[in-house]
Every structure is written in structure tokens, then in C-alpha cells.
C-alpha positions as CSV (number, residue, x, y, z in Angstrom):
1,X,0.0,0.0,0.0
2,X,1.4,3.5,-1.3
3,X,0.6,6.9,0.3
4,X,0.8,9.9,-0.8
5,X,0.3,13.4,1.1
6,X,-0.1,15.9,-1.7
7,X,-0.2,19.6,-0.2
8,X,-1.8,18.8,3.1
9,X,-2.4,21.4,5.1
10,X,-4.8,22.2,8.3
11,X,-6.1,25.2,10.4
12,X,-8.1,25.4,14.0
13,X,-10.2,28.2,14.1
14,X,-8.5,29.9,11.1
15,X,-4.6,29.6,12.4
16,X,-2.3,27.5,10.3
17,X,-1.2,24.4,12.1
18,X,0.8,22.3,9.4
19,X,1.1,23.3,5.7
20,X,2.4,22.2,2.7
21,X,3.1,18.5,3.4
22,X,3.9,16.1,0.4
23,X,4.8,12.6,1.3
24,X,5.0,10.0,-0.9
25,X,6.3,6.4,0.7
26,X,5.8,3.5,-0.8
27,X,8.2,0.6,0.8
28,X,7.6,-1.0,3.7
29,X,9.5,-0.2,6.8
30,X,9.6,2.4,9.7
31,X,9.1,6.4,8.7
32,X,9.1,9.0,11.0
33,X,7.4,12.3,11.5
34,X,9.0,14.4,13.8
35,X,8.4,17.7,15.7
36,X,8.3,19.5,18.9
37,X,5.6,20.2,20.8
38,X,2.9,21.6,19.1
39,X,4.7,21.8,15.9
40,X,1.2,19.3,14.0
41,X,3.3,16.3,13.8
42,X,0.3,14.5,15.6
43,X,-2.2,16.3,13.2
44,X,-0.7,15.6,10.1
45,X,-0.5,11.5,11.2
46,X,-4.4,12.1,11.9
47,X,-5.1,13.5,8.7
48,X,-3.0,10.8,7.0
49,X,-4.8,8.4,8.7
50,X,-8.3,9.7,8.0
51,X,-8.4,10.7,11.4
52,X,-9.3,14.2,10.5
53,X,-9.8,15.9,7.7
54,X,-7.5,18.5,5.9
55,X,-7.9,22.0,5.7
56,X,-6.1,21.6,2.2
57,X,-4.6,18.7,-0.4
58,X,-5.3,15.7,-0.3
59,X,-4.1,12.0,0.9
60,X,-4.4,9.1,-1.2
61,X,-3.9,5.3,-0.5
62,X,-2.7,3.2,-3.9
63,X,-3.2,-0.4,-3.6
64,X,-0.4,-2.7,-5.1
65,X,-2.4,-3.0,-8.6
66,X,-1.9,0.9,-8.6
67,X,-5.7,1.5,-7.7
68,X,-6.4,4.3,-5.5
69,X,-8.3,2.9,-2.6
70,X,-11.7,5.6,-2.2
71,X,-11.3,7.9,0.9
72,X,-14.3,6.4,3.0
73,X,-12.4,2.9,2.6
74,X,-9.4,4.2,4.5
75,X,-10.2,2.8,7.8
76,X,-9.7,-0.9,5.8
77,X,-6.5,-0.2,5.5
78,X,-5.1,1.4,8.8
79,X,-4.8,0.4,12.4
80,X,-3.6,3.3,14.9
81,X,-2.5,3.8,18.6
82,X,-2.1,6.9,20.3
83,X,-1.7,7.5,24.3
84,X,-4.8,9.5,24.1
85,X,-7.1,6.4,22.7
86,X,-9.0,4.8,25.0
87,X,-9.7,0.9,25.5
88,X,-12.5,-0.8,26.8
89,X,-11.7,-0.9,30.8
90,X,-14.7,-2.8,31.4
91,X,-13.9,-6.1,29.6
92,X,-10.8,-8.2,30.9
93,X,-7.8,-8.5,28.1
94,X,-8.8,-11.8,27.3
95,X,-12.7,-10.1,26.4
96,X,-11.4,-7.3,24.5
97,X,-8.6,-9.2,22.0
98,X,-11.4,-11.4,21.5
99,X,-14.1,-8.9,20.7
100,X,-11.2,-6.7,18.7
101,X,-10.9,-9.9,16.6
102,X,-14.6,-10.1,15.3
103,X,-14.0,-6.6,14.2
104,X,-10.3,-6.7,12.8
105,X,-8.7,-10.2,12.7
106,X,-4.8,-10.1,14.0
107,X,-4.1,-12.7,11.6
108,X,-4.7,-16.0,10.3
109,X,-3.1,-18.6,13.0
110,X,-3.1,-15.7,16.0
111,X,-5.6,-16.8,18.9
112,X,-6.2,-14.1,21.0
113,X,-4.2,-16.2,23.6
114,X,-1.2,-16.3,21.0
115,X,-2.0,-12.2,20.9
116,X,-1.6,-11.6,24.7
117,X,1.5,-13.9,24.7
118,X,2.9,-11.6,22.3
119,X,2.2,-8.6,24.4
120,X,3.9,-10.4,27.5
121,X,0.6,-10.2,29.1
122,X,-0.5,-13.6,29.4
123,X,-0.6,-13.4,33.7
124,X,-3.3,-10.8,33.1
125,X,-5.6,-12.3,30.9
126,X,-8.7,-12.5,33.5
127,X,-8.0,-9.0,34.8
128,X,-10.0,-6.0,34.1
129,X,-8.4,-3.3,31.9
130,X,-9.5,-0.7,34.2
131,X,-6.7,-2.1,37.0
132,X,-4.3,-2.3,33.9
133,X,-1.4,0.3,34.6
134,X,-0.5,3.0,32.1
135,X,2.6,1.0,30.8
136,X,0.1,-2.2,30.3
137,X,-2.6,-0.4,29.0
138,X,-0.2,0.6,26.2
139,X,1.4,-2.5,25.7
140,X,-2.2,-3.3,24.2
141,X,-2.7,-0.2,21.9
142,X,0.5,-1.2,20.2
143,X,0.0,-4.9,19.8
144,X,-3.4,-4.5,18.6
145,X,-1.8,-1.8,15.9
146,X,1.4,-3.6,14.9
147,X,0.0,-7.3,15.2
148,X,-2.9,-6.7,12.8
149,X,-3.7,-7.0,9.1
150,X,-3.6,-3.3,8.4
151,X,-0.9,-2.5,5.7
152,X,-0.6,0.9,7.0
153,X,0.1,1.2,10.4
154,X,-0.3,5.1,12.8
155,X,1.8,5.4,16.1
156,X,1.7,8.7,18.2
157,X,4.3,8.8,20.8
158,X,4.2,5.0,20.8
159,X,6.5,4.7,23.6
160,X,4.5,7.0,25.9
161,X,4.0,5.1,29.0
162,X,6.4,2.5,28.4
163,X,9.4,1.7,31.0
164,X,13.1,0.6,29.8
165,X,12.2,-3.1,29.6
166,X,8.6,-2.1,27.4
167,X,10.9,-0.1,24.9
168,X,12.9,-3.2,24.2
169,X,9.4,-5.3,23.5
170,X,8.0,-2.3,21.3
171,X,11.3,-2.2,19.2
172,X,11.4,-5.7,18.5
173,X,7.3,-5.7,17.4
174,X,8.1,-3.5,15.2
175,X,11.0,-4.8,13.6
176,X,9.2,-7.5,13.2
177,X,5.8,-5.7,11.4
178,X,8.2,-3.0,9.7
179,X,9.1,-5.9,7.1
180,X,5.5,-6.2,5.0
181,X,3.8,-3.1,6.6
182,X,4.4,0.5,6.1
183,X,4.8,1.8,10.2
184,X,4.2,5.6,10.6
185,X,5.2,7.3,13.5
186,X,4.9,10.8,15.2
187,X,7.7,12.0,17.6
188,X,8.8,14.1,19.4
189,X,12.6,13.0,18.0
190,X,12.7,10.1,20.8
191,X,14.6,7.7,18.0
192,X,14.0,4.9,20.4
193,X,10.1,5.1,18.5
194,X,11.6,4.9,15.3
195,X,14.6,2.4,15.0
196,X,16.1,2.0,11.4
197,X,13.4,4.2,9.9
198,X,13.7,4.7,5.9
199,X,12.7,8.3,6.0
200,X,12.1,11.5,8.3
201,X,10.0,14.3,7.6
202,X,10.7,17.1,9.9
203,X,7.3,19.1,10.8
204,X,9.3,21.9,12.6
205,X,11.5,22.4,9.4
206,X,8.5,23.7,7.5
């Protein structure tokens, strides 16, 4: 899956947050959009993933037959994690991997019990979300975004949350879904989030 950012721009209540953005990756691997805060790196992922919607331009998603996938079929395509999305806190892990998995399958042989083992959260798989810690709680957000079909994959701050031991798991996931997906990721130039990336795009340069 190609994307493409072609002049993307977008304003809040008439100021200019980003402007002027063309992307154009194609391979997969790691890329990076990085920025301060406040600099729009976190809107510009948004509008890339269909999040939100420009101001200006235009993204497009080109499927590997070169067909450009329609704009309200984005969400197919994508998975995304941010530290301000919120989980279910009501279900235990075990209840919410399997109700994710109706929705948005993780993969052909992956059990929701193969999922939580992947997420090195196996001991918790009867306990409620809502006693989850912050670190835990992210743990989940990433797996269900790196460990899932999607081609394209969103990550704000992906590390937030995460201790020294968690940022060791998170590299190695997405080494490992870097090699056939294409693994976007806003930050705050914390190169621990993006390992090995193939490009950077700089928001603050603009």
C-alpha cells in the first residue's frame, strides 16, 4: 500500500497548524514524522490516517495494482495507537482481543491467547483493563496496531507510558511488522520510537 500526502495542510479556528506537506512512501518499513511540541506532527498523522480531515490537499492510499483505494475505505487499511485512545476498561484482556478480533482479525493462525502472549501479558488475561497500569494499557494499543492485518500502520508517541524493559518489546514488534507493513510514527525526535526508519520528515522544518 502506497501513500501519498499531496499539499496537506490544516487550520483550527483559522490559524495554520501544518502546511504544505507532500509525502509520498511507498516501501515497507519504519518512517518518522517528527516535531516538537505543538509543531502538527500529531495532526498531520491524523489527517494521513483519515483521522481528521484537511484544511487543504489531499491524501491518497494506492493499492499494489496501482488503484487508488476511495477515501471512506481508508479505515480498511489502517490500524492506529495513540496515548490518548482509549480501551474498553470494562472487559478483561482476554474479552477485549477477542471482541477486537470479530471486528479486525490479527491474523490467520493468531488466537487471542497467541496475541496476549505476544504482548507479554499472558498473567493478566482474566484481569479488568480498568486495573491495567498506564505502561500495560499501552502495551495493548501497540500490539493491537502492529500485530494486525492493516498495511498501514499510525503510532503517536508509541513509547508513551512505556518503561526501559517495554521499549525493548515495542522495538522488536516493530521490527518484526516493519518488514511487510508500512509503520508511521509521530515524535517528538525520541529515535527509540523509530529504530532504522527509511525516511524522516521534519514538521518543525517547514
Amino acid at each position: 500500500m502506497r501513500i501519498q500526502a499531496i499539499d496537506l495542510g490544516k487550520k483550527f479556528k483559522g490559524q495554520v497548524v501544518v502546511k504544505g506537506i507532500h509525502l509520498d512512501w511507498s516501501q515497507p518499513g519504519v518512517y518518522a514524522i517528527l516535531g516538537g511540541n505543538g509543531s502538527g506532527k500529531s495532526t498531520t498523522l491524523k489527517m494521513l490516517a483519515g483521522l481528521l480531515s484537511p484544511s487543504r490537499g489531499e491524501v491518497k492510499y494506492i493499492d499494489d495494482h496501482g488503484s487508488v483505494v476511495p477515501p471512506d475505505l481508508h479505515y480498511q487499511h489502517i490500524s492506529f495507537a495513540g496515548p490518548y485512545h482509549e480501551l474498553i476498561e470494562e472487559m478483561t484482556l482476554f474479552e477485549f482481543l477477542s471482541f477486537h478480533n470479530k471486528f479486525r482479525e490479527f491474523g490467520k493462525i493468531e488466537t487471542p491467547h497467541e496475541i496476549m502472549n505476544k504482548l507479554e501479558l499472558t498473567a493478566h488475561a482474566d484481569k479488568v483493563i480498568l486495573g491495567f497500569s498506564s505502561g500495560m494499557k499501552q502495551r495493548v494499543k501497540l500490539g493491537i496496531a502492529l500485530l494486525g492485518n492493516s498495511p498501514l500502520v499510525f503510532l503517536d508517541e508509541p513509547t508513551s507510558h512505556l518503561d526501559a524493559k517495554s521499549v525493548v518489546w515495542y522495538k522488536s514488534l516493530l521490527a518484526e511488522a516493519s518488514v511487510n507493513k508500512k509503520v508511521l510514527v509521530a515524535s517528538n525526535h525520541n529515535i527509540d520510537e523509530y529504530p532504522n526508519a527509511i525516511e524522516h520528515f521534519n514538521i518543525s522544518s517547514l
